[in-house]
C-alpha positions in Angstrom: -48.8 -89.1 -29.6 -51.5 -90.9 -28.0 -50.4 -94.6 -25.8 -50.9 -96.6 -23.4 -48.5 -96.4 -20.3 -47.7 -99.6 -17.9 -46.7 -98.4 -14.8 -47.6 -100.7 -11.9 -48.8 -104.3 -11.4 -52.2 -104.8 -10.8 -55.8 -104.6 -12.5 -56.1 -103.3 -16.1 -57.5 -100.1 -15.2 -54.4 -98.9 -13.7 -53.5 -99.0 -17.4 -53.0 -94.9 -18.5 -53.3 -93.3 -21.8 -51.1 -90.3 -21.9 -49.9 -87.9 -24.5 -45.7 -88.4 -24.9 -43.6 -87.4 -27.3 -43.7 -88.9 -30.9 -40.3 -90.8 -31.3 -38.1 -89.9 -33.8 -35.8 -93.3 -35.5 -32.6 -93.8 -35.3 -29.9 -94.3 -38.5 -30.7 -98.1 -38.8 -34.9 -97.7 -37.7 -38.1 -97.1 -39.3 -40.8 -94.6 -37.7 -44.3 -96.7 -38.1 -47.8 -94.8 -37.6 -49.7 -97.7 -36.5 -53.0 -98.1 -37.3 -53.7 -101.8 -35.0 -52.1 -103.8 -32.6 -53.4 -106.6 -29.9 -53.3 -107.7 -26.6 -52.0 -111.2 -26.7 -51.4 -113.5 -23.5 -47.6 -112.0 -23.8 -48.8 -108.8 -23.0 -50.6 -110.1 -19.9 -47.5 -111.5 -18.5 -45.5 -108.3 -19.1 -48.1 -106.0 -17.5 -49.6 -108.5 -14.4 -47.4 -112.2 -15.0 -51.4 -113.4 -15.3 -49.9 -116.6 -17.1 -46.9 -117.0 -15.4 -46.5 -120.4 -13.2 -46.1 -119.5 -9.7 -42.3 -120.9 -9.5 -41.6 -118.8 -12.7 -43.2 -115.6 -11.3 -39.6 -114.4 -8.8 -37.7 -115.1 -12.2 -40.4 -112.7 -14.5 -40.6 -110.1 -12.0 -36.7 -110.3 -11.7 -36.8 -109.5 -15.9 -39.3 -106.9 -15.2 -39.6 -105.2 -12.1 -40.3 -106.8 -8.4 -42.6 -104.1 -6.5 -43.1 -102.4 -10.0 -41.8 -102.5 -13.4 -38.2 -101.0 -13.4 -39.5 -98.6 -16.2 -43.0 -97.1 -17.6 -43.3 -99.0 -20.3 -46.1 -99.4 -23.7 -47.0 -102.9 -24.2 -48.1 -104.6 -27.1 -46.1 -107.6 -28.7 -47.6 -107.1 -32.6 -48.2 -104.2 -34.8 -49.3 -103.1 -38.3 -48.7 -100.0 -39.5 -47.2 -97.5 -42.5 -43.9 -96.4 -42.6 -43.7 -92.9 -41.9 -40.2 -92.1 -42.2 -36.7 -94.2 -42.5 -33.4 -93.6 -41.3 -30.4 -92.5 -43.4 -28.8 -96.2 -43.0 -32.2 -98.5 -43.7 -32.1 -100.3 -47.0 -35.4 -102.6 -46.7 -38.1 -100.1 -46.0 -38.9 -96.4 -47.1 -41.4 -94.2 -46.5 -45.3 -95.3 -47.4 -44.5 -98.9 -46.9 -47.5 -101.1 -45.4 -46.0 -103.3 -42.4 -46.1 -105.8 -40.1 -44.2 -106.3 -36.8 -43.1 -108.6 -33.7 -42.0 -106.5 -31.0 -41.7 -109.3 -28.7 -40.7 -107.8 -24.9 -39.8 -104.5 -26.4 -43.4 -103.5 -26.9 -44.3 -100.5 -27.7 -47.6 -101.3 -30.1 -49.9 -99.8 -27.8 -49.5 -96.4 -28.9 -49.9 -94.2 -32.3 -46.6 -94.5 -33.0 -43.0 -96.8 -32.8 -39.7 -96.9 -34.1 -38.5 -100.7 -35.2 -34.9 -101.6 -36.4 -35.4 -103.1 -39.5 -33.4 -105.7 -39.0 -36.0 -106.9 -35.9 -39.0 -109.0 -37.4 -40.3 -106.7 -39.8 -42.0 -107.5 -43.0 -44.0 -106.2 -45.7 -47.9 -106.2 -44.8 -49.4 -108.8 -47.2 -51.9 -107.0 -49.4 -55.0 -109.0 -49.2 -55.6 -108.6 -45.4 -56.2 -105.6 -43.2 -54.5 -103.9 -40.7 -56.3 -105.7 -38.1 -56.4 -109.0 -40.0 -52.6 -108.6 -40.4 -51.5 -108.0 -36.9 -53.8 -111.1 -35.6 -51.3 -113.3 -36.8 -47.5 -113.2 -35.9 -48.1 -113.8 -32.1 -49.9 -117.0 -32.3 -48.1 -118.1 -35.4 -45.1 -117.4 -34.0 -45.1 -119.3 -31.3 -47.0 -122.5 -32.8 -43.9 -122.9 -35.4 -41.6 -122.4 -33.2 -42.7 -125.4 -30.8 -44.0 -127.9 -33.4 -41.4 -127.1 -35.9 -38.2 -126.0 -34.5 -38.8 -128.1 -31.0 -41.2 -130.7 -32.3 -40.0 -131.2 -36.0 -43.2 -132.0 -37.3 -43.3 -133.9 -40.3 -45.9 -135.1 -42.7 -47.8 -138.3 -41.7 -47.6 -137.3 -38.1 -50.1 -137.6 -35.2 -50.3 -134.6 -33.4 -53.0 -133.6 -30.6 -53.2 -129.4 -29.7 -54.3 -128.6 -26.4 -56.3 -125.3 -26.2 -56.8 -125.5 -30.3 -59.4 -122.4 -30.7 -56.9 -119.7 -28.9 -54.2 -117.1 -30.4 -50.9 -120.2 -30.3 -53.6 -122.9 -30.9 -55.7 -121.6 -34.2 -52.5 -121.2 -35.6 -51.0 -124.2 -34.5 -54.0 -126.3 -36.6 -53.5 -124.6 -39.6 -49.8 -124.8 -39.5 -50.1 -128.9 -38.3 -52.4 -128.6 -41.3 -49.9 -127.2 -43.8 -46.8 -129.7 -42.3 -49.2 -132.6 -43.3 -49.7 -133.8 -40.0 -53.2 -135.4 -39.0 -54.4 -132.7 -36.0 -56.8 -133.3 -32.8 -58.2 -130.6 -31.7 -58.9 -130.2 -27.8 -61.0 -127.5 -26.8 -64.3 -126.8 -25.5 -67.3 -127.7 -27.4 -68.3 -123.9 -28.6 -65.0 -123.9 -30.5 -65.7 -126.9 -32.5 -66.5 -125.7 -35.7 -64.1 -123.1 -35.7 -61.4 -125.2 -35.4 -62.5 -127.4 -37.7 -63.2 -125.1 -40.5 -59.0 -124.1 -39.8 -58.4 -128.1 -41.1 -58.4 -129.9 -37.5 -59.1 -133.6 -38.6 -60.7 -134.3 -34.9 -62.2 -131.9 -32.1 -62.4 -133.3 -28.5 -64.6 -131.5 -25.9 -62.7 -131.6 -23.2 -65.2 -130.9 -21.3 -66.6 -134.3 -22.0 -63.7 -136.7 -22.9 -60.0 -136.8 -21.9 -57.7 -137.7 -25.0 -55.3 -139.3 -22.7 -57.5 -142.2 -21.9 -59.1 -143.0 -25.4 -56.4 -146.0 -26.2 -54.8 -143.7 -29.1 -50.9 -142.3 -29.2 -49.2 -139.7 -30.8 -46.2 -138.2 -31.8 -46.6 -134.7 -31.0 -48.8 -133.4 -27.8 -48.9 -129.8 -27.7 -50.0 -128.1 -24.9 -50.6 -124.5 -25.1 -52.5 -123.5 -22.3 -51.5 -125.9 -19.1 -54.2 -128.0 -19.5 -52.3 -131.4 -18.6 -48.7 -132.8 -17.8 -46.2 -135.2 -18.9 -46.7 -137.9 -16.8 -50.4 -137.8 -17.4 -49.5 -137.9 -21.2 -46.9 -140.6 -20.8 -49.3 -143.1 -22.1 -50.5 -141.1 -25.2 -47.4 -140.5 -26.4 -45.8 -142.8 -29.0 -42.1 -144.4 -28.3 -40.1 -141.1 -29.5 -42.9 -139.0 -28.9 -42.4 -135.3 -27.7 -44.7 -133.4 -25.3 -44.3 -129.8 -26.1 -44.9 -127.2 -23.4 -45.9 -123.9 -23.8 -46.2 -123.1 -19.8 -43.7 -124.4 -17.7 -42.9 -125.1 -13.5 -39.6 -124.8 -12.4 -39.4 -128.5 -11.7 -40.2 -128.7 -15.8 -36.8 -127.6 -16.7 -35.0 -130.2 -15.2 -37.3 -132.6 -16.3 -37.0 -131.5 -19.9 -32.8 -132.1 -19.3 -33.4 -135.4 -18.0 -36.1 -137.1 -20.5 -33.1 -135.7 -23.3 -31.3 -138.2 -21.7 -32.7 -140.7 -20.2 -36.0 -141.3 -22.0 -37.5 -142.1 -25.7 -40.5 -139.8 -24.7 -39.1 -136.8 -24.4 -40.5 -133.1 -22.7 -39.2 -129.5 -25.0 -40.2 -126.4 -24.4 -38.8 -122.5 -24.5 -39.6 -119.2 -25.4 -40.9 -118.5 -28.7 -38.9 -114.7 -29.6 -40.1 -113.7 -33.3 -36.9 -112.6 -35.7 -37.2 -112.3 -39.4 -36.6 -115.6 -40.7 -39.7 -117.0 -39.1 -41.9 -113.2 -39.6 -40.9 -113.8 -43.0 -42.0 -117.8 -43.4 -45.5 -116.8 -41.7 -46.2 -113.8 -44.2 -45.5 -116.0 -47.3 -48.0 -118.2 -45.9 -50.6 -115.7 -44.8 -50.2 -114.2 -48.5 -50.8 -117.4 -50.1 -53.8 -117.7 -48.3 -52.6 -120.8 -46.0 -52.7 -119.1 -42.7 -55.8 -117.0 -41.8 -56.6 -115.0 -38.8 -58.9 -115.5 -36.3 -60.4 -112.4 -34.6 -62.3 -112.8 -31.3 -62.9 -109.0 -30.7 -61.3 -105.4 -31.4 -61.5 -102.6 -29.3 -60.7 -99.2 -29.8 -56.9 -98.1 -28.3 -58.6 -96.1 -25.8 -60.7 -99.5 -24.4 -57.1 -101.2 -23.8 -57.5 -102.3 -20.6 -60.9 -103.6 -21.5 -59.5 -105.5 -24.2 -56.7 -106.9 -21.4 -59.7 -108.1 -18.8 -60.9 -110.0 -21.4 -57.9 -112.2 -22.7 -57.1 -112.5 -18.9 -60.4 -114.4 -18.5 -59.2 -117.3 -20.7 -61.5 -117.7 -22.8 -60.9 -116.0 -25.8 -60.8 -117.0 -29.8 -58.0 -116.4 -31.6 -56.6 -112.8 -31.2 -57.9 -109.7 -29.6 -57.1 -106.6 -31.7 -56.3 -103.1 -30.8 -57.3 -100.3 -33.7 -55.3 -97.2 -33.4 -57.4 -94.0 -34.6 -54.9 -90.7 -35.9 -58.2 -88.6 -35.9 
């Protein structure tokens, strides 16, 4: 099979497609022929720690490899594909099935073909969307329930503000806000208005032209996804038992999320958002009912991978940037 091999930190292009041998599953795995995957801001991390924090970056390299990875590995977080053959012991897949996968640090969508346990976060592809529409969901679904619902537990009637609304964590973050019956503002750069609007965002702030922290109004929720702002400079925005959710965190953050547990009514949470099937699961139904729709910057062709990776690594991207994997 065709994929794309990670070997050593640095620019995309050091990025190799090479011919390996097509896996074969084990007793409790499926074999998927996948036909798209993306490039999320996961992936970055994995291959170059592009969104890491610099006191973060010894502990990710300590995961992944100091002077190199520890292992040549395929990226790619999300896949969606067909099953192509089960083994003896699997009971909720066979053969011909349409799928949908989270990989999470295992990878391995970057390539023709991968075998999934299917107990990992596995789910039946929902009918109305294509491949590519399907896999440009669980990563930034994912993650956006995981902090405002698990972390933040959003409720209806809240205030929530999403910081870096139009990306993969934020688009989803609006429509899921949306569906929780909170009342969502949008901050993101004035291009992205409309977009994020039409996914249910009740206000958009350029922040290019206007900080939210210093319009007079509070909030229960503050979500930001990208690193755009702090705690401290949020204090004020925040309502009595509000919570500041953080998606990239410092060092000094983690203590600070221990002690506002403790000592404070406004409080910092944040974490790592790992997919399973509970929450795969929660985010089809929704994405089959129609209440959670992708958003699709650009797709590139597996062979333009690292392309595809010096693009999400400039920022700046909408939504989700999609890999389609030819068997030709």
């Amino acid at each position: 099979m065709k994929a794309i091999l990670h070997t050593q930190y640095g620019p995309p292009d050091l990025l190799q497609l090479k011919e390996m041998d097509k896996p074969a599953p084990k007793n409790n795995e499926v074999l998927i022929s996948i036909h798209a995957t993306s490039v999320s801001t996961g992936d970055c991390n994995i291959r170059n720690f592009t969104f890491v924090t610099k006191s973060m970056l010894p502990f990710a390299k300590l995961m992944f490899g100091i002077g190199k990875p520890w292992k040549a590995r395929v990226l790619g977080t999300e896949l969606a594909g067909e099953v192509e053959r089960a083994g003896k012991d699997v009971t909720r897949f066979k053969a011909g099935d349409r799928v949908v996968a989270s990989t999470g640090m295992a990878g391995g969508g970057h390539a023709q073909y991968a075998c999934l346990p299917e107990s990992g976060a596995v789910v039946i592809k929902p009918d109305s969307l294509s491949w590519e529409e399907a896999v440009a969901i669980p990563f930034g679904a994912n993650a956006a329930l995981y902090f405002l619902r698990d972390l933040g537990k959003i409720r209806a009637g809240q205030e929530l503000v999403i910081i870096g609304a139009s990306g993969a964590i934020g688009s989803a973050g609006v429509q899921l806000a949306t569906q929780f019956g909170a009342t969502v503002t949008a901050v993101c750069s004035g291009a992205n208005a409309e977009l994020v609007k039409s996914l249910g965002a009740d206000k958009v702030i350029d922040y290019t032209r206007e900080d939210f922290t210093k319009n007079g109004n509070t909030y229960d929720l503050i979500f930001d996804v990208v690193g755009g702002t702090t705690f401290d400079r949020c204090r004020n925005s925040l309502k009595p038992n509000g919570v500041f959710l953080q998606n990239i965190m410092e060092l000094t953050d983690i203590g600070r999320v221990l002690w506002t547990s403790i000592a404070s009514g406004k409080k910092i949470k944040g974490g790592v958002a790992i997919n399973n099937l509970k929450r795969m699961s929660f985010i089809a139904e929704l994405a089959t009912a129609g209440k959670l729709r992708p958003v699709i910057d650009r797709s590139y062709p597996l062979e333009q991978t690292a392309e595809a990776f010096k693009y999400v690594e400039q920022g700046h991207k909408k939504g989700n940037v999609v890999i389609t994997v030819s068997h030709s």
